[in-house]
C-alpha positions as CSV (number, residue, x, y, z in Angstrom):
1,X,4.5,-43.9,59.1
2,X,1.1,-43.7,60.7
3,X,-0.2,-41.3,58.3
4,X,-3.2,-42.0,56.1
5,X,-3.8,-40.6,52.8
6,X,-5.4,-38.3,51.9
7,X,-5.3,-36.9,55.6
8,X,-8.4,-35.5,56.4
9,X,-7.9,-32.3,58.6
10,X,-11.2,-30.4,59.3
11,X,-12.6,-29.4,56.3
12,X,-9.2,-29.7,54.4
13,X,-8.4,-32.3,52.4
14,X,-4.3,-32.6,52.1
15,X,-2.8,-34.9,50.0
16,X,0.9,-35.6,52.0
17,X,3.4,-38.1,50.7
18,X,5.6,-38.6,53.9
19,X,8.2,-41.1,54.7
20,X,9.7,-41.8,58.7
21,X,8.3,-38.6,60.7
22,X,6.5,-37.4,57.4
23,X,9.7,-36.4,55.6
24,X,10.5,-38.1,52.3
25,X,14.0,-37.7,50.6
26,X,12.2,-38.3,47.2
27,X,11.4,-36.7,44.0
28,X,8.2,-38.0,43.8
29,X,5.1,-35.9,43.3
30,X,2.4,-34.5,46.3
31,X,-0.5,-34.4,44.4
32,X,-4.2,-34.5,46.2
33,X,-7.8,-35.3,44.0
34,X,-10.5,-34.2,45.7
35,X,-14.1,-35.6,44.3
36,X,-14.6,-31.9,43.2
37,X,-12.3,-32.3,40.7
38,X,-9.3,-30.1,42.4
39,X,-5.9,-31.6,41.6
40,X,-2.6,-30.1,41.8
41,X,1.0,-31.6,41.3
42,X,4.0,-30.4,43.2
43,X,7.7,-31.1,42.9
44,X,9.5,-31.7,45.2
45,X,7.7,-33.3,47.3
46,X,10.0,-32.5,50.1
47,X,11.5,-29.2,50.1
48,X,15.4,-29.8,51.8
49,X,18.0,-26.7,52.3
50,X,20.9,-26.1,54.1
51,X,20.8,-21.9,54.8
52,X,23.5,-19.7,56.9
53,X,22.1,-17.2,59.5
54,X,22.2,-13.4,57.6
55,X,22.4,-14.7,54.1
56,X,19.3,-15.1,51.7
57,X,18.4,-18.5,49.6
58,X,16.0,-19.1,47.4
59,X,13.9,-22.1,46.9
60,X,11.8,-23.8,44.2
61,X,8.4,-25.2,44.1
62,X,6.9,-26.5,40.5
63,X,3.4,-26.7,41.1
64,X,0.7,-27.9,38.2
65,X,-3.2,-27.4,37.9
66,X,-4.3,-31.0,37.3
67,X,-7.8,-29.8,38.1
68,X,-10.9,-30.0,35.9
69,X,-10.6,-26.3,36.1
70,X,-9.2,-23.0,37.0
71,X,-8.0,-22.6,40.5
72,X,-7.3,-19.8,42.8
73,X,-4.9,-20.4,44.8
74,X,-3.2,-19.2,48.2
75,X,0.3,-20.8,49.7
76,X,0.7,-20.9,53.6
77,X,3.2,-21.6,56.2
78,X,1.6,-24.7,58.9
79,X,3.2,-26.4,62.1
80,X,2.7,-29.8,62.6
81,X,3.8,-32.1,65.3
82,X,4.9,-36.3,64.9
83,X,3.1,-38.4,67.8
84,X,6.2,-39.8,69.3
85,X,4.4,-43.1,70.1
86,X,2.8,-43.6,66.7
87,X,4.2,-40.9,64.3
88,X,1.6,-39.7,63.4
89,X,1.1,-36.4,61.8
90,X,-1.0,-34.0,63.0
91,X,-0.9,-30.5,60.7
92,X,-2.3,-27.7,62.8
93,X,-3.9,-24.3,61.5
94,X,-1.8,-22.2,63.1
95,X,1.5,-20.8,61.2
96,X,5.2,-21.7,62.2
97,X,6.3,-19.9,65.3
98,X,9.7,-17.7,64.4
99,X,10.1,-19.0,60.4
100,X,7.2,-17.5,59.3
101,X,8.8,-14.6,59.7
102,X,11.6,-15.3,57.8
103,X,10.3,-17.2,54.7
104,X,8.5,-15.4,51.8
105,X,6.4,-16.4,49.1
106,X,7.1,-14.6,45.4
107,X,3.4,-15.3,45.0
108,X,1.2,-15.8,48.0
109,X,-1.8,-16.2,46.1
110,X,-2.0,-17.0,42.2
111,X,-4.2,-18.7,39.6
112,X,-3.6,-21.3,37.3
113,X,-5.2,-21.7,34.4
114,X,-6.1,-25.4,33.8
115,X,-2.7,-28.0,32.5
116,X,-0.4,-24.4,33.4
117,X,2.3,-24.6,35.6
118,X,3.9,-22.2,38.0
119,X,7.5,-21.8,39.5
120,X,7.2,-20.2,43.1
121,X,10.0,-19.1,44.6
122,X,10.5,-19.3,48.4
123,X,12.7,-16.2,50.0
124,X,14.2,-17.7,53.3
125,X,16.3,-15.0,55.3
126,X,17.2,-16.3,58.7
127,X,18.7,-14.0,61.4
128,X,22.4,-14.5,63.4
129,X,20.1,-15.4,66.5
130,X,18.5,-18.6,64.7
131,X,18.2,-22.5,65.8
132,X,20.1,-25.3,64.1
133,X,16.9,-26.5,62.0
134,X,13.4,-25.6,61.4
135,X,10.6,-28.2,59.9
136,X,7.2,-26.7,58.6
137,X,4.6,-27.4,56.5
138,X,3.6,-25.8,53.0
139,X,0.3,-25.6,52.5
140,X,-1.1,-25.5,48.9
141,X,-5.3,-24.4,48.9
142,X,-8.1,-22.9,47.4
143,X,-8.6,-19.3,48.1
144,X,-12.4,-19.7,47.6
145,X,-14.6,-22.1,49.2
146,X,-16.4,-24.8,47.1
147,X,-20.2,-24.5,47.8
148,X,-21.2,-27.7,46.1
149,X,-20.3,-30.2,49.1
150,X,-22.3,-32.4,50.8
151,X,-24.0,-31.0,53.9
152,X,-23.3,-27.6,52.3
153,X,-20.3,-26.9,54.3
154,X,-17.3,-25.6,52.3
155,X,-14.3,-27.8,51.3
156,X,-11.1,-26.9,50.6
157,X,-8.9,-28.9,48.4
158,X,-5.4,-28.6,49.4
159,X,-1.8,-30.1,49.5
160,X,0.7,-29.7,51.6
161,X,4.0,-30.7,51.8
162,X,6.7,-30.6,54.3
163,X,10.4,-28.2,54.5
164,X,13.1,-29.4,56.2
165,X,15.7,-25.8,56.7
166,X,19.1,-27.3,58.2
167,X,21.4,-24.3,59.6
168,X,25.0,-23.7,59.0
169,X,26.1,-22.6,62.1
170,X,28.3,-23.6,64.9
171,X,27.2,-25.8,67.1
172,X,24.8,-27.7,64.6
173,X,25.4,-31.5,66.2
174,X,24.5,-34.8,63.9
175,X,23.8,-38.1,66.0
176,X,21.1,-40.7,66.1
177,X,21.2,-44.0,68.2
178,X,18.8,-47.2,67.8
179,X,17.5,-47.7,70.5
180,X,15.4,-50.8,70.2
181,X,15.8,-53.7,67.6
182,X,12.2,-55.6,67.7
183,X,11.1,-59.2,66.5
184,X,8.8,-62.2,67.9
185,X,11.3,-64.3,69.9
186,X,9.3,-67.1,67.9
187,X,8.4,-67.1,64.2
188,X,6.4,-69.9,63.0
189,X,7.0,-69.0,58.9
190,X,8.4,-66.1,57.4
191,X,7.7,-63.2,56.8
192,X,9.6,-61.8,60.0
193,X,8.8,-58.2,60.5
194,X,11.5,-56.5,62.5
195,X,11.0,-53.0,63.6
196,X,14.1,-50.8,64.6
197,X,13.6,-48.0,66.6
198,X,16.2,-44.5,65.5
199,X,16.3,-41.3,67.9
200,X,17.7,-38.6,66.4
201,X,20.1,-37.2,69.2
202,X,21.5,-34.1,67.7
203,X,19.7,-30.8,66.6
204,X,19.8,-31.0,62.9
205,X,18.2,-33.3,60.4
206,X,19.8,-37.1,60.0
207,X,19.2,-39.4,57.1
208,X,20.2,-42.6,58.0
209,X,20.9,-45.7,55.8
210,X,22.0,-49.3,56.1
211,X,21.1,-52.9,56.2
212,X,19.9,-55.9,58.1
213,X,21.5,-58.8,58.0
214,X,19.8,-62.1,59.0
215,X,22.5,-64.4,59.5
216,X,23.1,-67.5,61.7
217,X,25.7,-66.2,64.1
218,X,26.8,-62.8,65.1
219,X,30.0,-62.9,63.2
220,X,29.1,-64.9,59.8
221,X,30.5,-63.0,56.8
222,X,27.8,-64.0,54.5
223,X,24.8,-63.3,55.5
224,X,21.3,-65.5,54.6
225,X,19.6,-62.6,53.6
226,X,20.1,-58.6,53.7
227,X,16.7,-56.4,54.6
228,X,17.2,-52.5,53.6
229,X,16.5,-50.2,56.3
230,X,15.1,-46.5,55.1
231,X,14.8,-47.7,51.6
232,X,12.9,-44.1,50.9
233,X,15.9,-42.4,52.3
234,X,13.9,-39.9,54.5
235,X,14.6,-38.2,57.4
236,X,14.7,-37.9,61.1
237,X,14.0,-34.8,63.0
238,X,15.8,-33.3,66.1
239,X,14.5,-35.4,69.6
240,X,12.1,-37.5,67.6
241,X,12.2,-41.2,67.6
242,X,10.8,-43.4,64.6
243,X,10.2,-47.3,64.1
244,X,11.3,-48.3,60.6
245,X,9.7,-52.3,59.7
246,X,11.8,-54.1,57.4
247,X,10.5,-57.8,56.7
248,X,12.5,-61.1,56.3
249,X,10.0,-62.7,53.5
250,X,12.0,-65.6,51.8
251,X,11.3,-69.0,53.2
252,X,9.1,-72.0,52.8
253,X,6.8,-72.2,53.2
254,X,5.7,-68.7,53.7
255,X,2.7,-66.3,54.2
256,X,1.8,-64.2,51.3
257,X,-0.9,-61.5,50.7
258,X,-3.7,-63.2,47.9
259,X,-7.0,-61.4,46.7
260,X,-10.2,-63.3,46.5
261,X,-12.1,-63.2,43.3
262,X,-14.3,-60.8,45.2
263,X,-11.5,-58.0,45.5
264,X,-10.7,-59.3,49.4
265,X,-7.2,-59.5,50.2
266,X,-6.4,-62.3,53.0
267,X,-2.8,-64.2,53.9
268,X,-2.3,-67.6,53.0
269,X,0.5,-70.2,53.4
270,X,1.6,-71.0,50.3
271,X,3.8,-74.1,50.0
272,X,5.7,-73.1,46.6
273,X,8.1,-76.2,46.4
274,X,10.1,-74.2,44.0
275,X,11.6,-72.3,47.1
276,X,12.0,-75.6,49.1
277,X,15.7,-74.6,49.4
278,X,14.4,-71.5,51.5
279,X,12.8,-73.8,54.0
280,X,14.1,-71.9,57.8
281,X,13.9,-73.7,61.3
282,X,16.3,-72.8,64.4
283,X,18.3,-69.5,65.8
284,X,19.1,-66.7,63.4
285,X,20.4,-63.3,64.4
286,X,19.2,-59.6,62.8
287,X,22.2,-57.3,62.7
288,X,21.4,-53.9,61.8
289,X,24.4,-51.9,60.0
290,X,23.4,-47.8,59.7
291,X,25.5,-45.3,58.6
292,X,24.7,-41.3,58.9
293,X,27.0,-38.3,58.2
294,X,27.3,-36.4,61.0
295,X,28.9,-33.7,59.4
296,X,32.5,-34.6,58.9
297,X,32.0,-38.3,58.1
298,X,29.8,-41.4,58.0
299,X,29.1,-43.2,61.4
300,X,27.8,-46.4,61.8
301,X,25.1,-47.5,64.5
302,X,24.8,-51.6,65.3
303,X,22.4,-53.6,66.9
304,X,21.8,-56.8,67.0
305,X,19.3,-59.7,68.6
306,X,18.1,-63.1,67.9
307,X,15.0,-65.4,67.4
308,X,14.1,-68.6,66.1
309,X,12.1,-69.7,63.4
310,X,9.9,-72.8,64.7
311,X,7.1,-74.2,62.7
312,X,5.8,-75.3,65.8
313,X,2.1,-76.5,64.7
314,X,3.8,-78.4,62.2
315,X,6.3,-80.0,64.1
316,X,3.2,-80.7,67.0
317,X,1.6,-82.2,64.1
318,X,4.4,-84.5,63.3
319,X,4.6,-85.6,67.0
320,X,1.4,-86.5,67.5
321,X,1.2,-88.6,64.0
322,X,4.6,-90.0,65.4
323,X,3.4,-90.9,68.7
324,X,-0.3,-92.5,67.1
325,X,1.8,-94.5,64.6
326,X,3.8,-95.5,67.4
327,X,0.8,-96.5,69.6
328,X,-0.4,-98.3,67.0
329,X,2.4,-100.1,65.8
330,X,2.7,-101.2,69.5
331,X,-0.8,-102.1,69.8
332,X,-0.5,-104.4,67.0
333,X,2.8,-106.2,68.1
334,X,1.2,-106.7,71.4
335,X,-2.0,-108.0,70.4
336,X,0.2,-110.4,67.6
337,X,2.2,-111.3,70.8
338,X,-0.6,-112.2,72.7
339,X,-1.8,-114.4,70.4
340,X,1.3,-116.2,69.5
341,X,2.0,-117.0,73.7
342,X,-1.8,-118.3,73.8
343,X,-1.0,-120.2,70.4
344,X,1.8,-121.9,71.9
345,X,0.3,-122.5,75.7
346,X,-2.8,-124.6,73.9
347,X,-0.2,-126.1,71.9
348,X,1.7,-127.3,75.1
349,X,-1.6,-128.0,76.8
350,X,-2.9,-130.4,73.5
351,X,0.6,-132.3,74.3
């Protein structure tokens, strides 16, 4: 994703668990430790809703003190934008253009007593005039600065997490296209990383889903091996394009992360001859299969490319041991030659 955590924005510390362009599909839990001591859980991690223009919904946030303490705490509306070279995040001060003035908090700021939990309901009430889709950030802080930083300048802890608002309108349009299906034209050993490249041509949100399949023509119908692609189910917003990397990881012999005794991590062939069977040399072909609803029903998306899998250094190697052999061998037989024809020509002189 391009995204490190925590994210370190100013003086805020967010804790942001993001999949694609910083939209995960998951339950899983935003959560941010600061070295203060501030911790807070939130569920979901990804707040999805599909609203209609003039009619009120209400959404949910769970979110737990973890902290070593009480906290006071204030929740905020954020843009952000997603770098559409490297997708990165970048979560900005300023509040959403528009939505802000359309989503509500039940409790804009609150305190939570340490291990207590709190429900906080999100009023959105969009007007007839509104877009096809809206994507924000929540923003989960402190309401009073922590003195006791280094440098003495005050540090927030905060989370955030991200809102996805799809709207049920007319006109709302569902498309994405890959348009790039990246891999070295030459692998020496697996793994092979592929990246495919999605742009979300429509003006809602699009969760796409599928597989690779590395096979040895275009049309086999069993494929060697089958890569996921968008395992974490997130999602892609309107205009954006994203990279997912998928990796081809089961030959022989094969590169494989190890850590040193001194905590180092480091890749290193490894020749396990109990995947012998997996050795790969010659063409293969990546066929990516997607699927996304657009709507009315699920549409697949196909691309495809090749490239070979060469161990080139070892097949050099084998040449040149080939071709020494070889030069010896004839070496030898020459210099036995020569001595059998001068053998013989004293022989015939002797006579």
């Amino acid at each position: 994703m391009g995204i490190k955590q925590p994210f370190i924005l100013g003086s805020v510390v967010l804790g942001i668990a993001v999949v694609l362009v910083g939209i995960a599909s998951l339950t899983t839990l935003a959560q941010q430790k600061t070295n203060s001591g501030f911790a807070l859980q939130v569920t979901p991690v990804t707040l999805v809703g599909t609203v209609k223009p003039g009619v009120k919904k209400d959404l949910e946030l769970k979110i737990q003190n973890q902290s070593t303490s009480k906290q006071n705490l204030q929740i905020q509306l954020r843009e952000f934008d997603v770098d559409d070279d490297t997708g990165e995040i970048q979560l900005k001060d300023t509040e959403p253009v528009g939505i802000s003035d359309w989503v509500t908090f039940s409790d804009p700021s609150f305190t939570l007593e340490l291990d207590k939990a709190i429900t906080q309901k999100i009023t959105v009430d969009l007007p007839k005039e509104s877009g096809f889709s809206y994507s924000f950030a929540i923003l989960i802080n402190r309401s009073d600065a922590d003195p006791d930083v280094e440098g003495g300048a005050a540090l927030n802890g905060s989370v955030a997490i991200f809102a996805l608002l799809s709207v049920d309108k007319p006109g709302a349009t569902r498309e994405i296209k890959i348009t790039d299906l990246s891999i070295p034209s030459i692998v020496e050993y697996l793994p092979a990383e592929l990246g495919i490249t999605f742009k979300n041509t429509g003006n809602t949100f699009v969760q796409p889903a599928g597989n690779v399949f590395i096979q040895r023509g275009s049309n086999d119908s069993e494929p060697i091996a089958t890569l996921p692609v968008n395992e974490n189910r997130g999602y892609l917003l309107p205009g954006k394009p994203r990279t997912l990397v998928t990796s081809w990881k089961d030959g022989f012999p094969a590169y494989q992360t190890v850590t040193d005794p001194d905590g180092q991590q480091r890749s290193e062939l490894v020749w396990d001859l109990t995947k012998i069977a997996d050795f790969r040399i010659g063409q293969y072909t990546a066929k990516v299969v997607a699927v996304y609803n657009d709507g009315k029903r699920d549409v697949p998306v196909i691309r495809e490319t090749t490239f070979w899998v060469i161990p080139w250094r070892a097949i050099l190697s084998l040449i040149v041991v080939i071709a020494l052999v070889t030069f010896t061998t004839h070496k030898l037989v020459q210099r036995k030659t020569r001595k059998a024809v001068k053998r013989a020509l004293e022989s015939q002189e002797k006579k």
